[in-house]
BAVEXKE-893046 format. One line per 4 residues: number of its first residue (from 1); for each residue x negated, y negated, z of C-alpha. Coordinates in Angstrom, 2 decimals, decimal comma, padded with zeros to 5 digits, always signed. Example, Ala and Ser with C-alpha at 12.3 -4.5 7.8 and 13.67 -1.06 7.14 Angstrom:
2
1	-012,30 +004,50 +007,80  -013,67 +001,06 +007,14
! end
This chain:
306
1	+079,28 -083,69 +043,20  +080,00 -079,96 +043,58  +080,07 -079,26 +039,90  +076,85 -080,97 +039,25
5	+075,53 -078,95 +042,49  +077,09 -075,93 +040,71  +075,32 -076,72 +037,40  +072,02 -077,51 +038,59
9	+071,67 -074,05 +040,59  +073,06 -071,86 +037,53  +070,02 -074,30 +035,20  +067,73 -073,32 +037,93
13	+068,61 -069,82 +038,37  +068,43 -069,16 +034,44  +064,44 -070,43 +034,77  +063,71 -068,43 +037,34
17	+064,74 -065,49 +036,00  +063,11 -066,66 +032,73  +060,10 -066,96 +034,38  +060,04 -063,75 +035,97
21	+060,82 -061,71 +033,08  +057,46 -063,55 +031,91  +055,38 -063,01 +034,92  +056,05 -058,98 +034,75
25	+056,50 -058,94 +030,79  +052,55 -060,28 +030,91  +051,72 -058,23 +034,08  +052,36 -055,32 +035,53
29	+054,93 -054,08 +032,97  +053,08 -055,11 +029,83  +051,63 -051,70 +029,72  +054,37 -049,32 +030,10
33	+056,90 -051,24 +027,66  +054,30 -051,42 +025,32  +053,05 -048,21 +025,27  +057,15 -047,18 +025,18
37	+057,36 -049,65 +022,27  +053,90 -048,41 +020,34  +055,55 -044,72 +021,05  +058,40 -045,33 +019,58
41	+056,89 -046,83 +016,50  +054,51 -044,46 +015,79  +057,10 -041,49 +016,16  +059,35 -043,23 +013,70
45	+056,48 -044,00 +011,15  +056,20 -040,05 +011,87  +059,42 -039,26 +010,84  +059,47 -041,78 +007,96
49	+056,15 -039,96 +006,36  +057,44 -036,28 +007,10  +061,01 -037,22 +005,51  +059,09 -038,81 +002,46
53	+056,74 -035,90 +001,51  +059,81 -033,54 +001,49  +062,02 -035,42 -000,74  +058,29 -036,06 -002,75
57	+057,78 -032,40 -003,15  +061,49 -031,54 -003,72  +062,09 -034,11 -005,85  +058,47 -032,69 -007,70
61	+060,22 -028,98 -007,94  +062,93 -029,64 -009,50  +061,03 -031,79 -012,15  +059,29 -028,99 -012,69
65	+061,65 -026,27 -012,71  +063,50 -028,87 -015,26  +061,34 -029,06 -017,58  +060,53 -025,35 -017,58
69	+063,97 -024,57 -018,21  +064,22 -026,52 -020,99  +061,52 -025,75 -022,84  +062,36 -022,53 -021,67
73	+065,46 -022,79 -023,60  +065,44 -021,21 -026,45  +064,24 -018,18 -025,58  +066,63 -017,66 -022,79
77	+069,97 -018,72 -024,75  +068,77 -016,67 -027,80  +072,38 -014,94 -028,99  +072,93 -014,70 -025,33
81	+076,76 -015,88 -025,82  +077,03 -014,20 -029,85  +080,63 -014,28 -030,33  +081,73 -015,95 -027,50
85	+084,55 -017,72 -027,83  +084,63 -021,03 -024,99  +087,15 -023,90 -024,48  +085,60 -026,88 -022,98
89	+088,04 -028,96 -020,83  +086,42 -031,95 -018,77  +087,50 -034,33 -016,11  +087,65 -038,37 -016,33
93	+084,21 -039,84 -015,71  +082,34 -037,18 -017,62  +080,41 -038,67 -020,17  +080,65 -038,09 -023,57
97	+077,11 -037,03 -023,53  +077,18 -034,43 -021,11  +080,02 -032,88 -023,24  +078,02 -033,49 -026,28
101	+074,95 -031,66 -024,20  +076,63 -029,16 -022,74  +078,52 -027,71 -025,76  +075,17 -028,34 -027,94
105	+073,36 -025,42 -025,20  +076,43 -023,33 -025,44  +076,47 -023,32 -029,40  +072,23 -022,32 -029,08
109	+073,15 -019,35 -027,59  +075,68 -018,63 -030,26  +079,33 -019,46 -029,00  +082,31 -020,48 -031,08
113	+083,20 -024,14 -028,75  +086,63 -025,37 -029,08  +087,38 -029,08 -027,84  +090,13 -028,94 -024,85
117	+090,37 -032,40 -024,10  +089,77 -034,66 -021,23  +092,23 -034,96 -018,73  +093,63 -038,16 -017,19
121	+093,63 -039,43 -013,79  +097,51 -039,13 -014,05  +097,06 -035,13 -015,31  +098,44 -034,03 -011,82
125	+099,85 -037,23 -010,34  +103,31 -036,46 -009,34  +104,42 -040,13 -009,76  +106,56 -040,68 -012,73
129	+106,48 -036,65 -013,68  +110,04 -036,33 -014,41  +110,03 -036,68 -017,78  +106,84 -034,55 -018,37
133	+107,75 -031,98 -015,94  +111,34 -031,45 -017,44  +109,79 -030,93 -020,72  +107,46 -028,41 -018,87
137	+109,68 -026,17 -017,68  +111,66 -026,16 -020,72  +108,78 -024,42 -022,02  +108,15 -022,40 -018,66
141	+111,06 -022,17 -016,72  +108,93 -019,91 -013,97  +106,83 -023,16 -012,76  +106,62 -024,46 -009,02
145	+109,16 -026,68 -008,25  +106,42 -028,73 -006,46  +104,84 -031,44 -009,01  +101,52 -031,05 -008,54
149	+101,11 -027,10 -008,43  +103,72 -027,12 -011,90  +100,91 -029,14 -013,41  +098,46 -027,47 -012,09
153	+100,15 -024,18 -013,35  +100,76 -025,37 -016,61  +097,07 -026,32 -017,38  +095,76 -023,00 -015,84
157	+097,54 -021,09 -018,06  +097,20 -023,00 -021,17  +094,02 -023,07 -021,46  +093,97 -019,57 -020,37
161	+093,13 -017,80 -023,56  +096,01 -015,35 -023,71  +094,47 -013,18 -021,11  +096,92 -011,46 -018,65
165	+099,53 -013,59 -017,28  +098,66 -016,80 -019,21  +100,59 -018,32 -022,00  +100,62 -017,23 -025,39
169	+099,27 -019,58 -028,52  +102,59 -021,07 -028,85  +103,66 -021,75 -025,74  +100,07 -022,85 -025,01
173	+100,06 -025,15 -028,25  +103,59 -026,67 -026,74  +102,27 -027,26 -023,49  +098,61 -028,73 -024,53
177	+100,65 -031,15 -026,80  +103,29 -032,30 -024,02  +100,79 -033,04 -021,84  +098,91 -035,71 -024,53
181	+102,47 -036,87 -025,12  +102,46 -037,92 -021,49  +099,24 -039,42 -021,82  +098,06 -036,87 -018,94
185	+095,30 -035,38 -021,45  +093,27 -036,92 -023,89  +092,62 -035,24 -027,16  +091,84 -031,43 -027,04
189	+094,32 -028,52 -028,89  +095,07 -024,91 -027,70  +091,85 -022,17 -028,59  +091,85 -018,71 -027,65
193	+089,13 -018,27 -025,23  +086,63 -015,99 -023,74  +085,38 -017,95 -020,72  +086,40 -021,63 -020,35
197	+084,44 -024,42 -019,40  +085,01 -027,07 -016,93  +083,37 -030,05 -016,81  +083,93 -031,87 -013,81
201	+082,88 -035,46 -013,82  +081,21 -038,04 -010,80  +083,69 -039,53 -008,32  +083,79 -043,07 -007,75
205	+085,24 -044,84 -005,11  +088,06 -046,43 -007,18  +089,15 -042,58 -008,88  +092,91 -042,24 -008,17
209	+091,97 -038,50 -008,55  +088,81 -037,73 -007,20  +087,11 -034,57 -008,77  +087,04 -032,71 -005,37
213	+090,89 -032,67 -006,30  +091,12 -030,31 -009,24  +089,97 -027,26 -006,70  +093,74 -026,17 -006,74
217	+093,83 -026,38 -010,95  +090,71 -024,66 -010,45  +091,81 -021,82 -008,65  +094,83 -021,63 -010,96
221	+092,70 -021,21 -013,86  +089,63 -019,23 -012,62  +092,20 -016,40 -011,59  +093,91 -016,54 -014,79
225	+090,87 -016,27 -016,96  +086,73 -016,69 -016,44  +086,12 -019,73 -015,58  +082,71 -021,79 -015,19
229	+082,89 -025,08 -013,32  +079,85 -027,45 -013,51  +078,67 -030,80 -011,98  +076,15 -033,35 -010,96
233	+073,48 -031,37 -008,37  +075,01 -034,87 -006,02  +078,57 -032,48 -006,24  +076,44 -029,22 -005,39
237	+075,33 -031,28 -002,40  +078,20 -032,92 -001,03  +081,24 -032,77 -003,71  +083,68 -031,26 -005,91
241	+081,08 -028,40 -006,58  +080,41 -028,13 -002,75  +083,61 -028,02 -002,41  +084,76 -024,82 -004,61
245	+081,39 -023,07 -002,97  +083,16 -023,66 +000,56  +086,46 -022,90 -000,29  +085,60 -019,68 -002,42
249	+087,47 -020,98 -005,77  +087,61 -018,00 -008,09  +084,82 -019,52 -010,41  +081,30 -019,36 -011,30
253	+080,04 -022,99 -010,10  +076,72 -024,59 -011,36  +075,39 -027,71 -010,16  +072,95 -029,79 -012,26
257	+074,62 -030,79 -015,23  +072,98 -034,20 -014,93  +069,83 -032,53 -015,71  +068,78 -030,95 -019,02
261	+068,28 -027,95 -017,40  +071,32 -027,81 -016,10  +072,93 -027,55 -019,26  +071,08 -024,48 -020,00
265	+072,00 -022,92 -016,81  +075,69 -023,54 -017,81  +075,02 -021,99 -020,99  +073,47 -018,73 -019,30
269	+076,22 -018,54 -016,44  +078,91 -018,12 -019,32  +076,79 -015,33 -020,51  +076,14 -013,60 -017,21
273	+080,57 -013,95 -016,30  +081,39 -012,95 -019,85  +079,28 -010,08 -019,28  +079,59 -009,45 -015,13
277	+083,11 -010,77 -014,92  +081,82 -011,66 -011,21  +081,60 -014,86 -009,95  +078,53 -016,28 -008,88
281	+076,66 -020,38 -008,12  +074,11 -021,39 -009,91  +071,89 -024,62 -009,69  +069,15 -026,49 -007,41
285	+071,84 -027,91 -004,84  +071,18 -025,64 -001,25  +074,63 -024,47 -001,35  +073,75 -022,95 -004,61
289	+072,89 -019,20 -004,53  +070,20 -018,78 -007,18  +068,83 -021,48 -009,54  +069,71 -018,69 -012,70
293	+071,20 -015,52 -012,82  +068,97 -012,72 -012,18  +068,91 -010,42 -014,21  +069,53 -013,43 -016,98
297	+072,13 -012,23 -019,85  +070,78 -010,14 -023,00  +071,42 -011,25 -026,18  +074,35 -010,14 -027,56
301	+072,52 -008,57 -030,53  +069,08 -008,30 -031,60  +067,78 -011,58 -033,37  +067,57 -011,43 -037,00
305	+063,66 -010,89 -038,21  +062,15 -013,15 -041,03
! end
């Protein structure tokens, strides 16, 4: 009898205060809540529209800056790079187009582009290295004992172009072909080069070696020889690209490469470190510092007539 006494007052007490909420939902607080409610809607809708014309009108400039680039093109490339000698290397998940692109805009301005492979997602893995890294330092006995920064090392300086303190042809040559032997770079020989080229690739969340990891490799290189990294405008905003802005990597940096003007940018920002020998970050991303270089490169000679 006490349960069902028990029962019946918690049933009863859950109707009341139904029926309360009801009485002051409809009465005297109907107006507050809603106008609360109606405030809160309209300030999102707010929001929502103000959010939606600035992505409208940034996403419009950089269609149009895009398309002025490009057909822009020609005339700024013209013989800008004229004896330029540039090794492209890339990352895994950069697409055999963008190379394609990128070293078809290098060429227009007049560079000599040598092919310096793709590397793996096992190039600086340290697991099962022991093989590749004794072969390594029989060719350079000076590298890190660490795994990771002897790979890292070794890269840097192979594709370093014989400037000061990187490898010579042959050791370069010995190096580049160990590391296809170990499956840790696809494709690619040893080229002297001017400025090299690196092309790093989209993340995804199954990479084993995401591309915000090569900013040690990165540093090796670009303070071995002059180095231009490029990616998506996605990395200028929030990856690998971002990432060499913030942690002042010595290396020019362009975001964009996804676009076709950002191809052309790459092209001129070989031109203007060839030339400058200072690093600089070019590309639409914010963390970018200007979209070109200004003053853009000369030509390295004037253009033929007829």
């Amino acid at each position: 009898m006490i349960d069902f006494r028990y029962h019946l007052v918690s049933i009863i007490s859950v109707f009341l205060a139904l029926a309360v909420g009801i009485v002051l939902g409809a009465g005297p607080l109907k107006q507050p809540i809603g106008e609360s409610l109606q405030s809160q809607v309209d300030s999102l809708r707010t929001d929502r529209d103000n959010l939606r014309a600035k992505l409208d009108e940034a996403n419009g400039s950089i269609e149009d800056l895009n398309t002025y680039i490009t057909e822009s093109a020609p005339a700024l490339l013209a013989e800008t790079l004229k004896g330029t000698k540039v090794t492209l290397v890339s990352t895994p998940n950069t697409t055999s187009q963008t190379i394609k692109d990128v070293q078809g805009r290098l060429e227009d301005a007049g560079a000599t582009v040598s092919d310096g492979g793709q590397l793996t997602p096992e190039s600086l893995k340290p697991e099962e290295s022991e093989k590749a890294l004794e072969a390594l330092k029989e060719i350079d006995p000076k590298l890190p004992a660490d795994p990771r920064e002897a790979f890292e090392k070794a890269i840097a300086h192979a594709y370093a172009g014989e400037h000061e303190g990187a490898y010579d042809a042959e050791k370069a040559t010995q190096v580049i072909d160990e590391l296809r032997s170990a499956k840790r770079l696809n494709g690619g020989s040893y080229a002297r080069a001017d400025v090299v080229v690196f092309l790093l690739g989209d993340s995804t969340e199954e990479d084993t070696q995401p591309a915000e990891d090569y900013t040690g490799l990165l540093n090796a290189l670009g303070s071995t020889a002059p180095t231009v990294a490029t990616g998506s405008v996605d990395s200028g905003n929030n990856g690998a690209v971002k990432q060499l802005r913030d942690r002042k990597i010595a290396v020019t940096s362009v975001d964009g490469v996804d676009l076709s003007a950002g191809t052309v940018i790459t092209a001129l920002a070989v031109a203007d470190l060839h030339a400058t020998k200072k690093h600089q970050s070019y590309g639409f991303a914010d963390s970018a510092k200007a979209l070109v270089p200004n003053p853009l490169p000369e030509p390295q000679s004037k253009p033929r007539e007829g």
